[in-house]
KOLLUM-487394 format. One record per atom (N, C-alpha, C): atom name; x, y, z; residue in three letters. Coordinates in nm, 4 decimals, decimal comma. Atoms other than C-alpha are relative to their C-alpha. Layout:
N
<site atom="CA" c1="X" c2="Y" c3="Z" type="ALA"/>
...
***
This chain:
84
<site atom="N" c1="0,1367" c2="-0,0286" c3="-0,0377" type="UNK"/>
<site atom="CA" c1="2,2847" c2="-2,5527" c3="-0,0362" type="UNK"/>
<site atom="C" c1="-0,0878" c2="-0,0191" c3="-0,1238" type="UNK"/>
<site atom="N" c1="0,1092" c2="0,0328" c3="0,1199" type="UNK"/>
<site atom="CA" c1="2,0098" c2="-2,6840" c3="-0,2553" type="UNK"/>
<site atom="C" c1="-0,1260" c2="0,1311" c3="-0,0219" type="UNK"/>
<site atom="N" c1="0,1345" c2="-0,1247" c3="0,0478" type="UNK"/>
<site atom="CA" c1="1,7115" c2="-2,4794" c3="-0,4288" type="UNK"/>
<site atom="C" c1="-0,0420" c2="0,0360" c3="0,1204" type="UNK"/>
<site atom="N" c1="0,0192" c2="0,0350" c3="-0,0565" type="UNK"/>
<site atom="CA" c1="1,5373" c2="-2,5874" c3="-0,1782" type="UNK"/>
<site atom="C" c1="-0,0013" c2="0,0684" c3="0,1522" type="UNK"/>
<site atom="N" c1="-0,0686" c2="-0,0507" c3="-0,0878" type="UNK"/>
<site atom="CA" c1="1,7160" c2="-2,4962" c3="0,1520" type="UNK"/>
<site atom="C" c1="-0,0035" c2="0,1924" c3="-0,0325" type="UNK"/>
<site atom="N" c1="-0,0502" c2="-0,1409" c3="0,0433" type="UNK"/>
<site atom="CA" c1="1,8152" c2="-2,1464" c3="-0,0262" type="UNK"/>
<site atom="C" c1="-0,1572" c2="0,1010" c3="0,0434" type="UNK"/>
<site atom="N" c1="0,0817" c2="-0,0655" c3="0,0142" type="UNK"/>
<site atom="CA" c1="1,4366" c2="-2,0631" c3="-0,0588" type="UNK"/>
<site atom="C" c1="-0,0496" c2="0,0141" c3="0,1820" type="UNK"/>
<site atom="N" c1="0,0162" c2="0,0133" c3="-0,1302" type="UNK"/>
<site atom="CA" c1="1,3699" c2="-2,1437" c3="0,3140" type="UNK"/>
<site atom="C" c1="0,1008" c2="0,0644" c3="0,0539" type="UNK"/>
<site atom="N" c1="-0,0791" c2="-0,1039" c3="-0,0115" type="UNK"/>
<site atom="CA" c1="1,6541" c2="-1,9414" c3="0,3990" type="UNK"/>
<site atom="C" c1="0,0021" c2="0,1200" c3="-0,0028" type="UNK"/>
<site atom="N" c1="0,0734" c2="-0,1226" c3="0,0489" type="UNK"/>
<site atom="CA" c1="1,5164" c2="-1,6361" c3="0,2324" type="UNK"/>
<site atom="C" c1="-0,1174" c2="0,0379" c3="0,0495" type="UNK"/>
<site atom="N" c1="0,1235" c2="-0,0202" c3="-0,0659" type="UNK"/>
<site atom="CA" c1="1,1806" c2="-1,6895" c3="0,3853" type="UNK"/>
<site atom="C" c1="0,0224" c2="0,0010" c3="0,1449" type="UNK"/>
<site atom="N" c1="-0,0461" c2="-0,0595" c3="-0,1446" type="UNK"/>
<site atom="CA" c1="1,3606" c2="-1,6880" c3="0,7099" type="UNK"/>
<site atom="C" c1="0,0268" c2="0,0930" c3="0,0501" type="UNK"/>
<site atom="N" c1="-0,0710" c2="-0,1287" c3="-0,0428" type="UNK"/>
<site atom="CA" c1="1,5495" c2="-1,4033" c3="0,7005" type="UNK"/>
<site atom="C" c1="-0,1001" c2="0,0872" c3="-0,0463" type="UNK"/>
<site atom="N" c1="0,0908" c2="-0,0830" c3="0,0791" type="UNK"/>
<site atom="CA" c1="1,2478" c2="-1,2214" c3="0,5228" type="UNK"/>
<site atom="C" c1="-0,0727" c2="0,0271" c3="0,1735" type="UNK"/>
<site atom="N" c1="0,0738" c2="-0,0024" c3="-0,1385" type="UNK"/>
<site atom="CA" c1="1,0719" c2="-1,2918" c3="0,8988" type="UNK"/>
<site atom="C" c1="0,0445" c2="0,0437" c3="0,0364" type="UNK"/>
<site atom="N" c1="-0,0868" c2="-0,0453" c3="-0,1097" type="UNK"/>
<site atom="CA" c1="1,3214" c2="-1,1942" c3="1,0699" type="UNK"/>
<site atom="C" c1="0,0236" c2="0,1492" c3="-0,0352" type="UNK"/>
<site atom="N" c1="0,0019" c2="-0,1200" c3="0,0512" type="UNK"/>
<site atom="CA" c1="1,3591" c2="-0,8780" c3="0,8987" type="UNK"/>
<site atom="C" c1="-0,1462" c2="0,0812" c3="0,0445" type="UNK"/>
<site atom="N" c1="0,1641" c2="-0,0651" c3="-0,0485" type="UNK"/>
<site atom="CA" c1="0,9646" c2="-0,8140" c3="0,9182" type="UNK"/>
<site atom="C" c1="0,0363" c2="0,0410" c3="0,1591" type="UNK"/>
<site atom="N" c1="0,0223" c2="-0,0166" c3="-0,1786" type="UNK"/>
<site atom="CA" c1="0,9978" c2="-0,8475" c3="1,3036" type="UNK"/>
<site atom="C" c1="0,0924" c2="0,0630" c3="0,0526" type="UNK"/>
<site atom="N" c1="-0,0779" c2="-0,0810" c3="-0,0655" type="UNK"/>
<site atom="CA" c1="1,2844" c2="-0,6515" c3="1,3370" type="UNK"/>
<site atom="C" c1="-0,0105" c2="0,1649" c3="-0,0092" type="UNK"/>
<site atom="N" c1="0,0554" c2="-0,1386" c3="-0,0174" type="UNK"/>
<site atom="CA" c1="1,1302" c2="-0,3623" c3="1,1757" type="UNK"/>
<site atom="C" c1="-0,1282" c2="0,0497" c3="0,0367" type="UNK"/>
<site atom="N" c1="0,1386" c2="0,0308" c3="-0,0597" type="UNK"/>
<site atom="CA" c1="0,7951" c2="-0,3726" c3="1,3190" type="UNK"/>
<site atom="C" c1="0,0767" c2="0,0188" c3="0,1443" type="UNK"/>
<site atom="N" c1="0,0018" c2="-0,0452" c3="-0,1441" type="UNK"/>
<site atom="CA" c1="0,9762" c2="-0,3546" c3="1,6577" type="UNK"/>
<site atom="C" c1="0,0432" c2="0,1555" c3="0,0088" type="UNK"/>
<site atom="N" c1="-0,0270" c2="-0,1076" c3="0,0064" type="UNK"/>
<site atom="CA" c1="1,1450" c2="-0,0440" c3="1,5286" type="UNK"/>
<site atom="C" c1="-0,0708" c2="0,1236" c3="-0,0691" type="UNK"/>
<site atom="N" c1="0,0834" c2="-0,1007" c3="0,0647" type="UNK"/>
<site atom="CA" c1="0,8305" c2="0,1576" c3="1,4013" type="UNK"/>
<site atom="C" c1="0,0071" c2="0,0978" c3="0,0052" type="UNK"/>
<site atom="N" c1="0,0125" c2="-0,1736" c3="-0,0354" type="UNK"/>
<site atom="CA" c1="0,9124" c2="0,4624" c3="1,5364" type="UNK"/>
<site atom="C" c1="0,1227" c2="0,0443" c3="-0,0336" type="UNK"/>
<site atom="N" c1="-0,1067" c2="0,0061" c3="0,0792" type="UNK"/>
<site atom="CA" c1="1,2308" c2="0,4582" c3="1,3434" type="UNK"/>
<site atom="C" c1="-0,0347" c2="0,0428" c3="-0,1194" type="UNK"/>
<site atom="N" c1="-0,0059" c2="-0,0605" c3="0,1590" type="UNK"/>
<site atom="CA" c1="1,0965" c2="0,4591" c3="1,0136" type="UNK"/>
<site atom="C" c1="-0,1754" c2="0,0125" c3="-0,0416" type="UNK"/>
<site atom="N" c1="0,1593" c2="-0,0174" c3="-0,0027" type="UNK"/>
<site atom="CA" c1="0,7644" c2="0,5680" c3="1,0630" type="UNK"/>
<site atom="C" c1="0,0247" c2="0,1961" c3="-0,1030" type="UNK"/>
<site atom="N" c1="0,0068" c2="-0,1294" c3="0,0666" type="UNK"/>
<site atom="CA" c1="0,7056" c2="0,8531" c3="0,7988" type="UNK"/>
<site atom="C" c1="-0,1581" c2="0,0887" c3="0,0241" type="UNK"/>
<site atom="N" c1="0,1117" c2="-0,0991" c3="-0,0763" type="UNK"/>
<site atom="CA" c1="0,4078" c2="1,1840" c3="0,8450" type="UNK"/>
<site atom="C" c1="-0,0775" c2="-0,0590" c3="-0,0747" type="UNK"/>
<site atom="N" c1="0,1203" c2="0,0007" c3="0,0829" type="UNK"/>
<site atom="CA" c1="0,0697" c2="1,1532" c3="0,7107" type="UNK"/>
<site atom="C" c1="0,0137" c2="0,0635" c3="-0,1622" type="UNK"/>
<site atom="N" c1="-0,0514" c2="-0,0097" c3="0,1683" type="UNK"/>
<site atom="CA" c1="0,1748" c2="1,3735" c3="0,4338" type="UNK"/>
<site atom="C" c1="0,0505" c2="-0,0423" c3="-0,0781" type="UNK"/>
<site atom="N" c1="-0,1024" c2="0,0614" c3="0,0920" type="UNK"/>
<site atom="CA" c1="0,4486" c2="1,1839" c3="0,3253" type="UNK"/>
<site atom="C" c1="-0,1168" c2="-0,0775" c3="-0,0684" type="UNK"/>
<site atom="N" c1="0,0597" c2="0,1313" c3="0,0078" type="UNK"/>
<site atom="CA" c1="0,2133" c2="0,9224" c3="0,3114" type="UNK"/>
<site atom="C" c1="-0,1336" c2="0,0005" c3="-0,1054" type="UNK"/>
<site atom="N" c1="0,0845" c2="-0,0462" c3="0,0744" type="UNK"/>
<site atom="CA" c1="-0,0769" c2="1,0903" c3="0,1325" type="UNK"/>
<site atom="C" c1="0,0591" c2="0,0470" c3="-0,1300" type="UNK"/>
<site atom="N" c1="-0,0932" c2="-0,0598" c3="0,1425" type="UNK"/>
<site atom="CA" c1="0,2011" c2="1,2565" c3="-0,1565" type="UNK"/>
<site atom="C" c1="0,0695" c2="-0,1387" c3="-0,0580" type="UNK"/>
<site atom="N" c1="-0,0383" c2="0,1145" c3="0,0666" type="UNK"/>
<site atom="CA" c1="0,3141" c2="0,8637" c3="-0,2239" type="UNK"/>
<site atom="C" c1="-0,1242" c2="-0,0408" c3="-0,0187" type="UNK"/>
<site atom="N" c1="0,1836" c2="0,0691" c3="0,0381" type="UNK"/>
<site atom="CA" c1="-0,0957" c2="0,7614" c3="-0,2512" type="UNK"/>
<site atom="C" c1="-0,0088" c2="0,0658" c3="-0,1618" type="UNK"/>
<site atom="N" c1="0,0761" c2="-0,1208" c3="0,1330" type="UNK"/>
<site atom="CA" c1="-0,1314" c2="1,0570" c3="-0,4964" type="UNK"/>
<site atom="C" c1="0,0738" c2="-0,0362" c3="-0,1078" type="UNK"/>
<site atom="N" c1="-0,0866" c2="-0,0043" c3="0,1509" type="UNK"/>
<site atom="CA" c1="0,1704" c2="0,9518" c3="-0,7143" type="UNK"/>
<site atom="C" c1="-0,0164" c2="-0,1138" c3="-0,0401" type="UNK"/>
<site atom="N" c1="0,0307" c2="0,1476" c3="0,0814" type="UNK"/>
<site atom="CA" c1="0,0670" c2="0,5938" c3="-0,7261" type="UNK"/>
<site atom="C" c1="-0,1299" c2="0,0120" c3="-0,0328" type="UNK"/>
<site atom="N" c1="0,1538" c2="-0,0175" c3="0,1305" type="UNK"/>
<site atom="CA" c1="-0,2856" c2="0,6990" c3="-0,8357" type="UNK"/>
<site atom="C" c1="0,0314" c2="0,0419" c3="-0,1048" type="UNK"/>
<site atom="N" c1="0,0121" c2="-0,0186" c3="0,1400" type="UNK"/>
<site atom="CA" c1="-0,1910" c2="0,9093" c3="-1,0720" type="UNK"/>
<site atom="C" c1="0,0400" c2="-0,0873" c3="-0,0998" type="UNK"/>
<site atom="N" c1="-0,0292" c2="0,0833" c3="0,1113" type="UNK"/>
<site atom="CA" c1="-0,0423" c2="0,6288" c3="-1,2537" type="UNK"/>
<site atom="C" c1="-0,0257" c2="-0,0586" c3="-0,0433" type="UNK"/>
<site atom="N" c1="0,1073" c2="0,1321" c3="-0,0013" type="UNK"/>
<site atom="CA" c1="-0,3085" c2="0,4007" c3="-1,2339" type="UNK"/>
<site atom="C" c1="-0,1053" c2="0,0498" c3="-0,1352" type="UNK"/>
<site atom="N" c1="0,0962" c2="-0,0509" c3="0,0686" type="UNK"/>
<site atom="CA" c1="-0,5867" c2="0,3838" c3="-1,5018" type="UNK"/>
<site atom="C" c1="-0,0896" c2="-0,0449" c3="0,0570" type="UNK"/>
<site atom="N" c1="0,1786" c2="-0,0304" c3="-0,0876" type="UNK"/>
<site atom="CA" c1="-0,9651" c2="0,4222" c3="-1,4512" type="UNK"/>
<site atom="C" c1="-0,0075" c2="-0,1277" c3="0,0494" type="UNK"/>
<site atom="N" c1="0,0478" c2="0,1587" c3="-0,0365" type="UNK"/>
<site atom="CA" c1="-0,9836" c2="0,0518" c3="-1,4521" type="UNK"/>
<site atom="C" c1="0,1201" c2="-0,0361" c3="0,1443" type="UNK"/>
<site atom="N" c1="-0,1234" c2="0,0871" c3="-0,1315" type="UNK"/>
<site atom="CA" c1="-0,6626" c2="-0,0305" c3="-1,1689" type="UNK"/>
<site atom="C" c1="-0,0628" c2="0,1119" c3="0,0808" type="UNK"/>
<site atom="N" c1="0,0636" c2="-0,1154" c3="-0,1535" type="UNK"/>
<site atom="CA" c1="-0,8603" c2="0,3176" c3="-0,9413" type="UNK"/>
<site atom="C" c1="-0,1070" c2="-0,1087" c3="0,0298" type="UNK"/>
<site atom="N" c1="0,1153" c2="0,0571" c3="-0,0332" type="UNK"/>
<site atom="CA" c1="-1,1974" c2="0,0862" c3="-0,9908" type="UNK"/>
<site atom="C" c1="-0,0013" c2="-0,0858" c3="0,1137" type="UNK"/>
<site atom="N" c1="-0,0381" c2="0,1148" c3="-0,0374" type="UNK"/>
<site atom="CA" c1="-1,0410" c2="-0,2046" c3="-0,9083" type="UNK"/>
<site atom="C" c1="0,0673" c2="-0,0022" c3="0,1464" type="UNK"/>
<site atom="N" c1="-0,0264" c2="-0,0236" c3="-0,1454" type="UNK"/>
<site atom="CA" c1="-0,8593" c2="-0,0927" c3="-0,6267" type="UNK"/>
<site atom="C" c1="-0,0746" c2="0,0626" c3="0,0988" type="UNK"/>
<site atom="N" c1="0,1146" c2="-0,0363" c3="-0,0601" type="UNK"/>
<site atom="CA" c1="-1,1502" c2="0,1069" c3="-0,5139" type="UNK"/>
<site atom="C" c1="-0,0468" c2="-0,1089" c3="0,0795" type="UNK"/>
<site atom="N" c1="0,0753" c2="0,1253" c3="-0,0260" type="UNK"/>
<site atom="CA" c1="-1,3504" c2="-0,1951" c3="-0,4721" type="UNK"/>
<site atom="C" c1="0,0900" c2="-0,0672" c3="0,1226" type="UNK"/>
<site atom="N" c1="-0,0332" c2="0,0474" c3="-0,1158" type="UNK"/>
<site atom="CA" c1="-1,0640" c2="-0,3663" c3="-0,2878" type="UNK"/>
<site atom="C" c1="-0,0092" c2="0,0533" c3="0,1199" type="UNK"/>
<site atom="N" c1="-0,0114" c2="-0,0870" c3="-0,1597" type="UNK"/>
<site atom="CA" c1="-1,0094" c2="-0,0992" c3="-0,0134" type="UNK"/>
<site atom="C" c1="-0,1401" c2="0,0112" c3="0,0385" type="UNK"/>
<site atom="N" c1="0,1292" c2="-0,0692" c3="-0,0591" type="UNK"/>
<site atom="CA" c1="-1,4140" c2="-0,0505" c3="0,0191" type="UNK"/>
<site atom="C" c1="-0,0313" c2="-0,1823" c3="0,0394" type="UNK"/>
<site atom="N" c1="0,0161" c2="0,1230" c3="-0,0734" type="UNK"/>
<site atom="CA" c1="-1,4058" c2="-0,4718" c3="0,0957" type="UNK"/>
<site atom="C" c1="0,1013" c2="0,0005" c3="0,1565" type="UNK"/>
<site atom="N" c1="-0,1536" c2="-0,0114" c3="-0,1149" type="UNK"/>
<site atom="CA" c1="-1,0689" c2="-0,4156" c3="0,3338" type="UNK"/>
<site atom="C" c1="-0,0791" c2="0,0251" c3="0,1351" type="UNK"/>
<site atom="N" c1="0,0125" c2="-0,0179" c3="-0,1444" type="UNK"/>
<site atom="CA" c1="-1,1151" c2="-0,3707" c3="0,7333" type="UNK"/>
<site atom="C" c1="0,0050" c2="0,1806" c3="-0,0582" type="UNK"/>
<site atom="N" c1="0,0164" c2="-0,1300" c3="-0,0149" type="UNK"/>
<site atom="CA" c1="-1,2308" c2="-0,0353" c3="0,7677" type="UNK"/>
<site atom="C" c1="0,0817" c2="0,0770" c3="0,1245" type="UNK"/>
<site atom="N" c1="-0,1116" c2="-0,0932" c3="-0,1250" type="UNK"/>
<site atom="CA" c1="-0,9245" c2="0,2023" c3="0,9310" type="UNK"/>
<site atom="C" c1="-0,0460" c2="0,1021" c3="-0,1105" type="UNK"/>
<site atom="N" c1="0,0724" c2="-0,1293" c3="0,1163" type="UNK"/>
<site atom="CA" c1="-0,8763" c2="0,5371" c3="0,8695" type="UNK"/>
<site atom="C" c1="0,1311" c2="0,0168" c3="-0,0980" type="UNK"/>
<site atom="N" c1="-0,0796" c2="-0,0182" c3="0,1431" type="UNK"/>
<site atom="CA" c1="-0,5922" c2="0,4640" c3="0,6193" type="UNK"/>
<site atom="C" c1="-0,0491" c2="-0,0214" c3="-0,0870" type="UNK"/>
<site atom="N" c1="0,0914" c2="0,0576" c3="0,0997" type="UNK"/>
<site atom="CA" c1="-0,8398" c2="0,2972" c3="0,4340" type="UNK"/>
<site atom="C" c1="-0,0641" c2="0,1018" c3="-0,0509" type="UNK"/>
<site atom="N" c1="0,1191" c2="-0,0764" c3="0,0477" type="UNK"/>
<site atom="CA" c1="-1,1035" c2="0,5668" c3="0,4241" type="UNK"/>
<site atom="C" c1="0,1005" c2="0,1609" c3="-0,0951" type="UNK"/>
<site atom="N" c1="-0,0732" c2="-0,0986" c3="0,1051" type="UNK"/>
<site atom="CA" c1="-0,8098" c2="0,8130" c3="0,3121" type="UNK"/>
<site atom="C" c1="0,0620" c2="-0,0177" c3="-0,1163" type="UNK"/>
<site atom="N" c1="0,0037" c2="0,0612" c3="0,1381" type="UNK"/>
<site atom="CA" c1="-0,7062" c2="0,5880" c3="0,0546" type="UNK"/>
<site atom="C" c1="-0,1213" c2="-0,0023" c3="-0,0843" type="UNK"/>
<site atom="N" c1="0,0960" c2="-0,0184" c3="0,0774" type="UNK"/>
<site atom="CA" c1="-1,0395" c2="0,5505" c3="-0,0689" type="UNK"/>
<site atom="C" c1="-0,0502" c2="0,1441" c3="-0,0430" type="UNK"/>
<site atom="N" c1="0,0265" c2="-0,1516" c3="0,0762" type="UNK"/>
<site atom="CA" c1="-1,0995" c2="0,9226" c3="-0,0873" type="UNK"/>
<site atom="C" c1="0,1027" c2="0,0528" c3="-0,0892" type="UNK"/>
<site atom="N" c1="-0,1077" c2="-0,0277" c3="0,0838" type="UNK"/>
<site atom="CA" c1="-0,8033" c2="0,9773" c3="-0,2905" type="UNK"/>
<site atom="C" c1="-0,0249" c2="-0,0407" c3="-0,1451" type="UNK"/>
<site atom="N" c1="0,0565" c2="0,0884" c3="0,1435" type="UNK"/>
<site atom="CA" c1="-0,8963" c2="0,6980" c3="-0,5434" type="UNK"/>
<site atom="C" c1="-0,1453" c2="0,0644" c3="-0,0087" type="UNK"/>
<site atom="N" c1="0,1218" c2="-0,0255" c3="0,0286" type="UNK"/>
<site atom="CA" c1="-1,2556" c2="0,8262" c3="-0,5477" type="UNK"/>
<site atom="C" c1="0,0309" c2="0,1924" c3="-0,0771" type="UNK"/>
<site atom="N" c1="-0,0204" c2="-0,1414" c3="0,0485" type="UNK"/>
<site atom="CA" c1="-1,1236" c2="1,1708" c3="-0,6284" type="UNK"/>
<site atom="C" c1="0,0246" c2="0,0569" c3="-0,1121" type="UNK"/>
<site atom="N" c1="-0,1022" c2="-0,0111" c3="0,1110" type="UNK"/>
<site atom="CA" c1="-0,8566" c2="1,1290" c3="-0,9013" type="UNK"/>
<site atom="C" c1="-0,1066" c2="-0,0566" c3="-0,1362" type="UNK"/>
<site atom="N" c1="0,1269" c2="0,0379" c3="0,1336" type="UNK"/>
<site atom="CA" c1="-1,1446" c2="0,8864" c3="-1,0795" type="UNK"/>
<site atom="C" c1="-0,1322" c2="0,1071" c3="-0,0405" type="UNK"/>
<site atom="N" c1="0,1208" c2="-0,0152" c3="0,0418" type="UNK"/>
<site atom="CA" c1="-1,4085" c2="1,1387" c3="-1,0522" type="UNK"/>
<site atom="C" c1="0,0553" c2="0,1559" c3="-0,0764" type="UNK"/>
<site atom="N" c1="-0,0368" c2="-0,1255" c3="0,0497" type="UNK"/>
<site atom="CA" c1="-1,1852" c2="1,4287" c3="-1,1494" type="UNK"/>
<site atom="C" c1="0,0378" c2="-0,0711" c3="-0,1905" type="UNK"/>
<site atom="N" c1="0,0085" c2="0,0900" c3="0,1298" type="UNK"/>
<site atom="CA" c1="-1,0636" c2="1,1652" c3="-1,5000" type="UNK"/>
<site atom="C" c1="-0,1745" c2="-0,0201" c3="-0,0133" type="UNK"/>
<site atom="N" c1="0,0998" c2="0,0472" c3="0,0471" type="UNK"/>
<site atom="CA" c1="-1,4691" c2="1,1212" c3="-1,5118" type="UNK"/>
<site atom="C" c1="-0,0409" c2="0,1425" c3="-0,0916" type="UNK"/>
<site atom="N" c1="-0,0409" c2="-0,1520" c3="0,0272" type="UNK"/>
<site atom="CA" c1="-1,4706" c2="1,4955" c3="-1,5435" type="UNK"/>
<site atom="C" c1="0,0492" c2="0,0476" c3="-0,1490" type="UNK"/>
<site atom="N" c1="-0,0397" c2="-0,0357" c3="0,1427" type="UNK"/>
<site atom="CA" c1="-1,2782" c2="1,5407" c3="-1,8531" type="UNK"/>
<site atom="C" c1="-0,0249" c2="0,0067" c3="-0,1091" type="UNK"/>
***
């Protein structure tokens, strides 16, 4: 199997994977909390400039309400670091 082949191979099974867990969402579907206590630990690690920056992206993004709870998170952590 060439480069080639191998990489198309990988991008196959990568689909096929997507669509197999996407049918099984309610499998590995985790709570809101979970979901809000992994936001909080990847902010905190971020600096002012990667909150800005990602700010900005999520306030261009399709407006859901994961979005708007992501953005209050990042708007929080930066204004509590503005704070200091």
């Amino acid at each position: 199997m060439n480069d080639n082949q191998h990489l198309n191979f990988n991008c196959n099974s990568l689909t096929i994977s997507t669509l197999h867990n996407s049918n099984n969402m309610e499998s590995i579907q985790i709570t809101d909390s979970q979901q809000i206590n992994t936001w909080k630990r990847i902010i905190s690690s971020m600096t002012k400039e990667q909150i800005e920056t990602r700010s900005l992206l999520v306030g261009m993004s399709e407006p859901t309400e994961e979005n708007e709870v992501f953005q209050k998170l990042l708007t929080e952590e930066y204004l509590s670091r503005k704070n200091k």
